[in-house]
N, C-alpha and C positions, 0 to 999 in steps of 0.2 A: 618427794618423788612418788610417783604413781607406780602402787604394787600393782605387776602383772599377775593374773592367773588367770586357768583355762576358760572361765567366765568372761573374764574382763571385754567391753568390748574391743581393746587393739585388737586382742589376743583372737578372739572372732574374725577381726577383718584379714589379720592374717592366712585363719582359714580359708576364707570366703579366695580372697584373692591366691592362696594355691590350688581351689577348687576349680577357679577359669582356668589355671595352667591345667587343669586335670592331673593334679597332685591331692594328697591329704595324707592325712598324718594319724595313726593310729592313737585314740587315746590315752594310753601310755606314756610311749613317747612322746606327748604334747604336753605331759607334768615332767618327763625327764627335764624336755625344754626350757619350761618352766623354771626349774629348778638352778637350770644354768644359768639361766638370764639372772635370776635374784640372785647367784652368787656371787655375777660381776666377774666371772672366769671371762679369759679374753677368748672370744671362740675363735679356732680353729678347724681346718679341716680336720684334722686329726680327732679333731673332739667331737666334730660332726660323724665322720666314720665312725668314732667308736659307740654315738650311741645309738646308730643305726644300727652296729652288728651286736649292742646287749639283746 
């Protein structure tokens, strides 16, 4: 399976395409993310709010 990181190109398009919603994501939180996704946690909102509000 293909490691994500902030490099990676998904990880990129992901940008790319919150950038037309006129969103984006501080790079921080884009290794927080990161981090989620590789640890296979089941995301929640919960888990979305929480690490919007570290």
């Amino acid at each position: 399976m293909l490691k994500l990181s902030v490099e990676s190109k998904e990880f990129q398009q992901i940008l790319h395409n919150l950038r037309l919603e006129n969103m984006s994501l501080p790079l921080e939180l884009q290794h927080k993310v990161v981090e989620v996704v590789q640890s296979k946690q089941k995301i929640t909102s919960e888990l979305i709010q929480g690490l919007i509000s570290r």
